[in-house]
N, C-alpha and C positions, 0 to 999 in steps of 0.2 A: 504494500500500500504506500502512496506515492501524497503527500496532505502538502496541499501548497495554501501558503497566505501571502495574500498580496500589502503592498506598502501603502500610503499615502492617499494614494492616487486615486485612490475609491472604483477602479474597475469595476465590471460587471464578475460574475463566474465567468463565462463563455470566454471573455478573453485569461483569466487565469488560467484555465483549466488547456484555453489553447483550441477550442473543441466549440464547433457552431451550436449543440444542442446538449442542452444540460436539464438537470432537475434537481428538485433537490431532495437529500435525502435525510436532514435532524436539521432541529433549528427551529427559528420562525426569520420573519422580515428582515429584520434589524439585524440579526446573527442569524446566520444557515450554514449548513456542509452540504456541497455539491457535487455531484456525479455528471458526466457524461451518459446521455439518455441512450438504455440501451435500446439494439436494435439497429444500431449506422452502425458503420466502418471505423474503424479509429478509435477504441474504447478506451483503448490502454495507453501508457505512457514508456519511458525508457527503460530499457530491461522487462518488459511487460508486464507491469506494476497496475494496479488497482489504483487509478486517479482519482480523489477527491480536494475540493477544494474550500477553505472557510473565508465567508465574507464578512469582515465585521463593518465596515465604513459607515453602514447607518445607524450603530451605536455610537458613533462620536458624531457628527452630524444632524440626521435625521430631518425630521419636518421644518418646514421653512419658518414657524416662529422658535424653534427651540435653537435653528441657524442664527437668529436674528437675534435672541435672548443672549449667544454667547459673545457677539458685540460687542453689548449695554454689560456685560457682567467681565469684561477682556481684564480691566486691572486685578477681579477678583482672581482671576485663574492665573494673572502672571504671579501674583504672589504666593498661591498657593502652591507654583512651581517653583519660585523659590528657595525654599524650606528643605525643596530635595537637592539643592547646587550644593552643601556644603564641602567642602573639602576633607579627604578625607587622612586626616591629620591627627591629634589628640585627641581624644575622649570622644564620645559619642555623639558631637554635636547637638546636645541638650542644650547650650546657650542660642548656638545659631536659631534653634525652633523657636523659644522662646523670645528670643526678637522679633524674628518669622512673624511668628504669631499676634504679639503687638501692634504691628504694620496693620498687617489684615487686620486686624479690630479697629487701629488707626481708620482706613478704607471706608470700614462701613460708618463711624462717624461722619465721616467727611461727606459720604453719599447724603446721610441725612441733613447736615448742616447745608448742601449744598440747595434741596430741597427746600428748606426753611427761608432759602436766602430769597428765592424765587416766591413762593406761598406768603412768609410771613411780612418779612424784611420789606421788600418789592412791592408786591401787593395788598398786603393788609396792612403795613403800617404808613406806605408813601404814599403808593398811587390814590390809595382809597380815600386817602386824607385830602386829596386834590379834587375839583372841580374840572381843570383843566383838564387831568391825567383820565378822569373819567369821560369825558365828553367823546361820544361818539361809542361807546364800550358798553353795549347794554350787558354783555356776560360777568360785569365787574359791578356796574353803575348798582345793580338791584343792593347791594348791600354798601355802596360808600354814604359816606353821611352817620353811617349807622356807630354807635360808642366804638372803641378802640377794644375793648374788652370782647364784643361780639365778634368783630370781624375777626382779632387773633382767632379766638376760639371755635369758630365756623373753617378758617381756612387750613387751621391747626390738623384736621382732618385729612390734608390734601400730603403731609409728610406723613401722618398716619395710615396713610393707601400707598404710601410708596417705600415703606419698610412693609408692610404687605406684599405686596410686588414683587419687590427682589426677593423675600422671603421663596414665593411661590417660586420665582425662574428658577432660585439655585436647590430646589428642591428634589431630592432624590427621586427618579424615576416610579411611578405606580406600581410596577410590576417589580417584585422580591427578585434578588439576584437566589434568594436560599436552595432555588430549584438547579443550581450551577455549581454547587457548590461539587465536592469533589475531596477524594485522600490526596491526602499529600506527601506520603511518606515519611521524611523524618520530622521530629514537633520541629527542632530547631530553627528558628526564623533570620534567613541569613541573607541580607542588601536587597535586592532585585526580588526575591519571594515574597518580597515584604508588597509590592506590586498588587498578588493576587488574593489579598486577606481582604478580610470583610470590615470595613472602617466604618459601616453604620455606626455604632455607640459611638464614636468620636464625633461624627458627625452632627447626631442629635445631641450632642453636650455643646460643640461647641455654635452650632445654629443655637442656641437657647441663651447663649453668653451673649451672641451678638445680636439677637431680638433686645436684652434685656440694656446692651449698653445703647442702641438706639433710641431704645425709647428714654434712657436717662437723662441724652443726648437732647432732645427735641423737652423734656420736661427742662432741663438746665437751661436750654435760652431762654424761654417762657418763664421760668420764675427770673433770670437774670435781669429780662423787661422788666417785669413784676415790681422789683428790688430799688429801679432805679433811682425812685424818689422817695426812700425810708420804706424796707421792708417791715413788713410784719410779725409778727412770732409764728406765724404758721407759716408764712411765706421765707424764711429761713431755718425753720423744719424740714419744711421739703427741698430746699436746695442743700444741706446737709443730707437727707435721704440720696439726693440724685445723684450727690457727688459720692456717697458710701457705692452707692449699685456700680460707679462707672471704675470706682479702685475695686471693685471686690471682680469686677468683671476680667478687669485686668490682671488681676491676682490670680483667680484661676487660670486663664489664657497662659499666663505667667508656668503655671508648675505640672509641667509632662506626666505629675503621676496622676494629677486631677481629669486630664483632658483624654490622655491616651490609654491603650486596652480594652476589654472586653468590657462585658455587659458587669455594672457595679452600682447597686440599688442606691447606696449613699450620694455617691457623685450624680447619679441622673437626677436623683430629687436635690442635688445641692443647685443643678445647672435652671433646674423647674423652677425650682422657690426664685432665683434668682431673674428669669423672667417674668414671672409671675409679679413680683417687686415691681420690675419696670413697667409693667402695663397697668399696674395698680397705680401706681404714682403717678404715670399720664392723668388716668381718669381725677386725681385727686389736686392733679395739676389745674388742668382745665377746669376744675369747680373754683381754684380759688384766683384763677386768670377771669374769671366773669363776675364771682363773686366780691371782691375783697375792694372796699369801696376807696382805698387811695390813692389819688390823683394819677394820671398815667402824664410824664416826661414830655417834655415838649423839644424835640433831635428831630435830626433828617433820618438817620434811621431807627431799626432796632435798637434798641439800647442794650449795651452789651457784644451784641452779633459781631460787629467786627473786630472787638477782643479777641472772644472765642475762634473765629476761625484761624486766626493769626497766631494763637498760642496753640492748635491744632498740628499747624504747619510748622512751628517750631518745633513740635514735639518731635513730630516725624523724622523733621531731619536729624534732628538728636539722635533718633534710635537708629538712623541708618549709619549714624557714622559711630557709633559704637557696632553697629555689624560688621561695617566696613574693619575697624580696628580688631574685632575679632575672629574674622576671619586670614585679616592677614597674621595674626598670631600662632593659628591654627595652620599655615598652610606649612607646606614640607616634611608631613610623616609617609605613608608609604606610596606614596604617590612622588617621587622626587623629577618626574619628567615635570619637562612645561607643558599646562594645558592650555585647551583654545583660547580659556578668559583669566589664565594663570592663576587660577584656583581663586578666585574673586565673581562667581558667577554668582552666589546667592542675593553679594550686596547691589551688583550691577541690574540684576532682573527685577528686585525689591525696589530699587530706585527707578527703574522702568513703570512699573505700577504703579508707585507712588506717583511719579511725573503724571501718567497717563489719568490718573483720579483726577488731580490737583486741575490739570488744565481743563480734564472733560468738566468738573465742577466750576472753574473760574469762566468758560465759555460760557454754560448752559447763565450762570449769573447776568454775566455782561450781555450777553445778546439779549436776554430777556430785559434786564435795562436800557439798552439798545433801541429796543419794543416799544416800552410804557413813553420812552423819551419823544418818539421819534426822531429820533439822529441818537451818534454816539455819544454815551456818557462821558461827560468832563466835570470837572469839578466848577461849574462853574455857577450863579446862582437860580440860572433860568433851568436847572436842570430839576426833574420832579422826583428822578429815582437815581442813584447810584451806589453801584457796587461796593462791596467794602476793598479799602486801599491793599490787601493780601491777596485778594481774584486779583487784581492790575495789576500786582505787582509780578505774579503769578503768569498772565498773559506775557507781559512784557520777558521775563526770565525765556519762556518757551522760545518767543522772537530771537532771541540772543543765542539758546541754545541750538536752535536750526541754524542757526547763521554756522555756528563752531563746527556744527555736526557739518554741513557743506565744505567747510577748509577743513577738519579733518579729513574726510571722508576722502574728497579731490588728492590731497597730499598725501594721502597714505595708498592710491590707485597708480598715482603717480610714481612714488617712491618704490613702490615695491613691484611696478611694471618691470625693469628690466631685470631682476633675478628672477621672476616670474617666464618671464620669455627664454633669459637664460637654458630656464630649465626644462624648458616645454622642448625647446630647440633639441638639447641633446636628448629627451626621452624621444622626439620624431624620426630622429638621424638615427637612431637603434633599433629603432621597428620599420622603418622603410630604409634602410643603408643606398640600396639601390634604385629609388624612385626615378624614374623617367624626368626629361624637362616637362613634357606635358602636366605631369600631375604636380607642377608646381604652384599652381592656384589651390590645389587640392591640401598639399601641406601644409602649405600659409593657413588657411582656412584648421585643419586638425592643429596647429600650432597654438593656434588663437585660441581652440574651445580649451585644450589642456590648459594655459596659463590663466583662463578666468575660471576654471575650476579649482585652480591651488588658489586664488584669493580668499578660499574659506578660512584656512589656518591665518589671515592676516587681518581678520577683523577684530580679535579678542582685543589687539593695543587701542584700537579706536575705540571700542564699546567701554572700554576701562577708562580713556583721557574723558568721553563724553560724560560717565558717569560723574566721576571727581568733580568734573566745572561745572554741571546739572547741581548737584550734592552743596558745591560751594554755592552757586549766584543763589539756588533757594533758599540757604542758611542765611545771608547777607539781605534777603529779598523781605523774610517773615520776620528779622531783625526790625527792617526800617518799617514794614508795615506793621508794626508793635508800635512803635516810635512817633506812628503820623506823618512818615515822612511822604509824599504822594512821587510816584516816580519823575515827573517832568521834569519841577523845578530843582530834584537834589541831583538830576544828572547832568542838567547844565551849570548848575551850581559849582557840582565839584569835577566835573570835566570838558565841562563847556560843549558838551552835547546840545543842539537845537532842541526845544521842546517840539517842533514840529515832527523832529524826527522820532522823539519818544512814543507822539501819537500815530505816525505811521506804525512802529513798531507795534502797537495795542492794535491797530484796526488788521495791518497784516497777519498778526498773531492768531486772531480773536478768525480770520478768516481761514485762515491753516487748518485751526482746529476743526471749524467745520468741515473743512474739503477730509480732514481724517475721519471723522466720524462719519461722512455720506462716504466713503471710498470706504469703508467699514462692514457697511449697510448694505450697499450696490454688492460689494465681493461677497457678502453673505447670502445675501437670492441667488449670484449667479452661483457660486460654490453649491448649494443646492439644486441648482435647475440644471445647471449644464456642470456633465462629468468631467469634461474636458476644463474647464476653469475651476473645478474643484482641485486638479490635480495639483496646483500652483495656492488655490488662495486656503482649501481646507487643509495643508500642513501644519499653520498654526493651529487650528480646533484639534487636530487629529494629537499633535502634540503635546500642546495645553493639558487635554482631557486624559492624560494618559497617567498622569500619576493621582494617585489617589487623593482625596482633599483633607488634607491635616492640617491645613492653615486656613483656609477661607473656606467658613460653611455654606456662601450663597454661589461659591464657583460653580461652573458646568459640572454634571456628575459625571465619573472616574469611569469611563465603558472598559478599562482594565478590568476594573471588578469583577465585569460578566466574561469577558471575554479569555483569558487567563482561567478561571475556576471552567470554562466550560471547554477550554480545547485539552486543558486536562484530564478532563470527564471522557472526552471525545478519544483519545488517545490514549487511555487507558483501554476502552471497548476496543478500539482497533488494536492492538499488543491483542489482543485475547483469541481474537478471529485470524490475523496474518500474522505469518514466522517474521514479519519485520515492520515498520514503517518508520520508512523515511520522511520528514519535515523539510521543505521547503520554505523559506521565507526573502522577500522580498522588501527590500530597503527597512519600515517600521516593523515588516514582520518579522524579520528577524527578531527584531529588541522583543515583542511579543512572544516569539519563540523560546528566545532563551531563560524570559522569566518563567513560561511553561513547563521547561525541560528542570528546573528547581524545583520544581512541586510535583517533579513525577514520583512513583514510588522506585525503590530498587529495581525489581523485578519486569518492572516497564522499561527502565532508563535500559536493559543489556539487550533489549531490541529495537531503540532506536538510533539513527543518523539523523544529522544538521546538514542541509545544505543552503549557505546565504549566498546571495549576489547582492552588489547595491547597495551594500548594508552597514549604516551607520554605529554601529555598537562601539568601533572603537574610535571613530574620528569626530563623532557629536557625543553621544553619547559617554562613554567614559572619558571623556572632556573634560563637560558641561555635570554631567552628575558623578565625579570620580569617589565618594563615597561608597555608593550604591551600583555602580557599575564600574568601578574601576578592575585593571589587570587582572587583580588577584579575581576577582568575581568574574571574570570572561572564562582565564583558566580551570577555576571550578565546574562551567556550565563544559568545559571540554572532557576534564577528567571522568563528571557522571556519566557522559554517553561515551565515555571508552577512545575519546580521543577520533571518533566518525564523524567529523567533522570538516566541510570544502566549504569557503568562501572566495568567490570570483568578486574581482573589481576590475574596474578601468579607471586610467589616467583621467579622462574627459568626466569622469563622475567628478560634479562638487558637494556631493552629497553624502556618498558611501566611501570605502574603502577598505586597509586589509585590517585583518584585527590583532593579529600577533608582529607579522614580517612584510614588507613591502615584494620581498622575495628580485627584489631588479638586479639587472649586473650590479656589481661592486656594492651590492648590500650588504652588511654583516649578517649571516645568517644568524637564527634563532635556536637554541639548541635544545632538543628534545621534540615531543611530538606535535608541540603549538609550532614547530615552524615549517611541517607538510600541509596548515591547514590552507593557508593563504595562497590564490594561485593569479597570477595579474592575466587579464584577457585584454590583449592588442585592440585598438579599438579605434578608427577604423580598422576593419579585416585587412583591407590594403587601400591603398590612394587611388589606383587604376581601376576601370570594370573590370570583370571578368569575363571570359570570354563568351559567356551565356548571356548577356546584358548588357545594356550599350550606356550607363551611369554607376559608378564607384559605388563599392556598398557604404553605409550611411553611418552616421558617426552617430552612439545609438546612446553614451552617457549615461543618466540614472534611469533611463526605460527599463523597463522589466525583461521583455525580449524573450518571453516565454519557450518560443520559438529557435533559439539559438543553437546551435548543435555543439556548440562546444560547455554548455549551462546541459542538455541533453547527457553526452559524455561523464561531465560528471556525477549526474544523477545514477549514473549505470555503475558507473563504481563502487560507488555508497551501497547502493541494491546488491552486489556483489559482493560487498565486506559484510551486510548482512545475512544474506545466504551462506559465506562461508566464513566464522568469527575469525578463521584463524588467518585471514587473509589481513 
């Protein structure tokens, strides 16, 4: 038996399997195993093997709003991945989670607050107050006029539907994974196995944390209003409640033994009471925001609101640069190569989320003050609604960092072009020595895809410089909007920057953002509707979605979960019916693969082979997550299946690669049996046609190429070493 899984790309069967007419035979929609329909010509595969094939692509994807959910939900899932970058250096990364984990709680704050800023800030406390602001707006007009206490209290609603909301998006799927479940063989839970466990309990503990500091969240502005003009005795009762819910929530988040493992009655009802708290104290909020008769402040905005979001932003960056400083303390234990992001990936992707919140919330502010103003907000006094000075400062930062991110990027395309060509040059000159003058357009051409395929390994120093200046201008940025400082005036002040250009920078900034969230949105329908544009824009979902959510309980749900406990289930049936099966995987499948081949039993693992192409395990993967997938965990998933193990790469892949030895002339080989697994395939076949064809065969990179006779070839060998062990 012959079980191929495909990567990324979200194929149909028909072309995995390579075979016009399929069926399927276990599974449903979302996850199936496929056969060749018997009955046609062709059943079989190499060595005449029993073909099946597993689709999972519509477990990370699926229907066009759950495409569209993962979006609106992107900075959740980059943080939650994260968590899994840490380096695998001292101790068990217990501090790294734990920062992890604050960020994300950080997130949904800020989601809320961002909400409030729009509902509360925005429209209940400016525009409503306005005549002007109202005129023309009957969706708004029915309630302006109306007490300051009412409108909070009515609009207070519209952030309490949207921690609803997200709640619902990042909500574990209806259907129980329990039916997938599967033996695992040894209890021991080691890197990558860690993949196919069931994180539900973690998940409902730490969704209930982050229900509970949401709603703390949206009660702490609303009583901070409340407060401004001489609180009350009840009204700083409950903002000491708010502020206990939002430390205690953090404290949990805080302590791995609270959050993680199995099912533990004390912690789920510690994580319950703790929501519970929060939705109690809304409602006790809200009675004393309508009730409590003293005078409400007479500000252009919220009173409070643009404290809070500034000391938010502060936080964050605090926490990031104590990650940052802990991880680089943590790096160089067994991992001593350099990797893609130099072992700096958790703080660089945490800062990526975080950036990505920050601006998606400082946009959705501003444009919607944008809105209420008609024209852009300025500080100036004809203006009816503006944003608080941490969104603009916010905006403005973003402007600065595309600019950097362009002269990085440029100079580092630049710089690294001629070793790049360098080397492409001599890998061409050894696999065509003898090319003809004709197929001289043809080499230039295989020259070029090789050298933009090795840019992968050169983007970690740019993604690190970006982070730093990202990390610094927003430390510098939540300072002076703490301070009052408003961006225009302190930049011509203190470098003689035009204010006119500070406001290009906000209106350009403020428009970026939008073009990323519509080029978001647009890539999310097409990634759904057309395969062919999925195969390009659904590598983030597919990716994202693939480790389990131990950090943000509203991210997309983990389809590892299902997919992992059921090809293990699946694989275990096939061992039982054929003397062998072979695995297949293809680019992400492989990494699916190899967390599958961890949780086989003994007895399964001495009948199966590994066969990857395309496949990222060692060149992204043990990278980017060298904790969890590093060396020594590749080696282990070789030693279980006996060392049956072939992976094929190409030079023109920017994708995949080898996983132990490059295997090229004047490589140092690898010693023992990880350095027969790696085999490089020439790619193109050659520059010239062949004599059957009047065009060069085709430079084929991270395709799958099902079809290829020399990915064939090896398949047959594999089938062969399992027919005969001793081979």
């Amino acid at each position: 038996m012959e079980l191929r899984v495909h990567g990324v790309s979200g194929v149909g069967p028909g072309e995995v399997l390579d075979r016009p007419h399929v069926q399927q035979v276990a599974g449903d929609r979302s996850g199936g195993f496929y056969r060749p329909r018997p009955g046609y010509p062709d059943t079989r595969g190499p060595g005449g093997v029993v073909l099946e094939a597993y689709r999972w692509s519509e477990l990370a994807s699926g229907t066009a709003t759950r495409t569209l959910s993962l979006v609106f939900l992107l900075p959740f899932m980059l943080s939650n991945v994260a968590i899994w970058m840490h380096p695998a250096g001292r101790g068990s990364g217990a501090g790294v989670k734990v920062l992890c984990r604050l960020l994300a709680l950080s997130l949904t704050l800020l989601y809320v607050l961002s909400v409030v800023g729009v509902a509360l800030d925005l429209i209940a406390w400016e525009c409503m107050a306005s005549a002007r602001c109202l005129a023309g707006r009957n969706w708004v007009s029915w309630l302006g006029g109306r007490p300051v206490e009412l409108r909070l209290a009515v609009l207070a609603l519209v952030p309490v539907a949207a921690i609803g909301l997200v709640w619902l998006l990042g909500a574990r799927p209806g259907r129980s994974y329990a039916a997938f479940r599967a033996p695992t063989g040894e209890p021991e839970v080691i890197n990558l196995s860690l993949v196919g466990r069931d994180a539900l309990p973690m998940v409902r503990r730490l969704r209930a944390v982050h229900v509970a500091a949401a709603f703390a969240m949206l009660d702490l502005t609303l009583l901070a209003a409340r407060a401004a003009t001489g609180p009350s005795a009840v009204t700083i009762a409950l903002l000491t409640l708010a502020a206990a819910v939002l430390v205690a929530c953090a404290v949990m988040v805080g302590a791995p033994a609270l959050v993680e493992g199995g099912a533990n009655l004390a912690t789920d009802r510690a994580a319950s009471a703790l929501r519970a708290a929060g939705c109690g104290l809304t409602v006790l909020t809200l009675g004393v925001v309508v009730l409590d008769p003293t005078p409400w402040p007479r500000t252009d905005g919220l009173p409070g609101y643009d404290e809070i979001v500034a000391w938010v932003f502060v936080m964050q960056t605090a926490v990031l640069a104590a990650l940052g400083l802990l991880v680089l303390r943590q790096r160089g234990g067994r991992e001593r190569r350099p990797t893609l992001l130099r072992g700096m990936g958790a703080p660089a992707i945490a800062a990526g989320a975080v950036g990505l919140a920050v601006v998606f919330s400082a946009d959705l502010v501003y444009r919607m003050a944008y809105f209420l103003n008609r024209r852009p907000p300025a500080q100036r006094p004809g203006d009816l609604a503006a944003p608080p000075l941490a969104y603009k400062w916010a905006i403005f930062v973003f402007f600065l960092v595309v600019m950097v991110a362009a002269v990085v990027g440029g100079a580092q395309t630049l710089l690294s072009g001629p070793a790049r060509r360098r080397a492409a040059a001599a890998i061409v000159a050894g696999d065509f020595p003898a090319a003809p003058p004709q197929a001289a357009d043809r080499v230039r051409r295989v020259r070029k895809v090789i050298a933009r395929a090795r840019f992968t390994e050169r983007l970690g120093p740019a993604a690190i410089a970006l982070t730093a200046s990202a990390s610094t201008l927003g430390l510098a940025a939540s300072a002076l909007a703490l301070a009052g400082r408003p961006p225009a005036p302190l930049m011509e002040h203190l470098f003689g920057v035009p204010s006119e250009f500070v406001n290009f920078g906000l209106t350009t900034g403020s428009y970026l953002i939008v073009g990323i969230v519509a080029a978001l949105v647009i890539g999310g329908l097409f990634a759904y509707r057309t395969p062919e544009f999925r195969r390009y824009v659904g590598v983030l979902w597919d990716l994202g979605t693939f480790w389990p959510r131990t950090a943000h309980p509203f991210a997309p749900p983990c389809y590892a979960e299902r997919a992992v406990p059921e090809l293990t289930k699946r694989i275990c049936y096939l061992a039982d019916h054929y003397r062998g099966v072979l695995l297949t995987g293809h680019s992400h499948g492989s990494v699916l693969l190899a967390a599958t081949v961890l949780q086989l039993p003994p007895q399964v693992r001495q009948r199966i082979a590994l066969l990857t192409y395309g496949s990222p395990l060692n060149r992204l993967y043990a990278q980017l997550f060298p904790a969890f997938l590093g060396e020594d965990m590749l080696r282990e998933v070789g030693d279980r299946i006996g060392w049956r193990w072939v992976n094929l790469w190409r030079d023109t892949d920017p994708i995949g690669g080898w996983v132990f030895a490059p295997n090229r002339p004047g490589e140092r080989p690898v010693a023992g049996p990880a350095g027969s697994v790696d085999r490089r395939l020439r790619d193109p076949e050659d520059v010239v046609p062949p004599a059957s064809d009047s065009v060069p065969p085709p430079i084929k990179g991270h395709w799958p190429c099902e079809s290829d006779e020399r990915i064939a070839a090896a398949a047959c060998e594999l089938v062969d070493r399992l027919r005969d062990p001793r081979r």
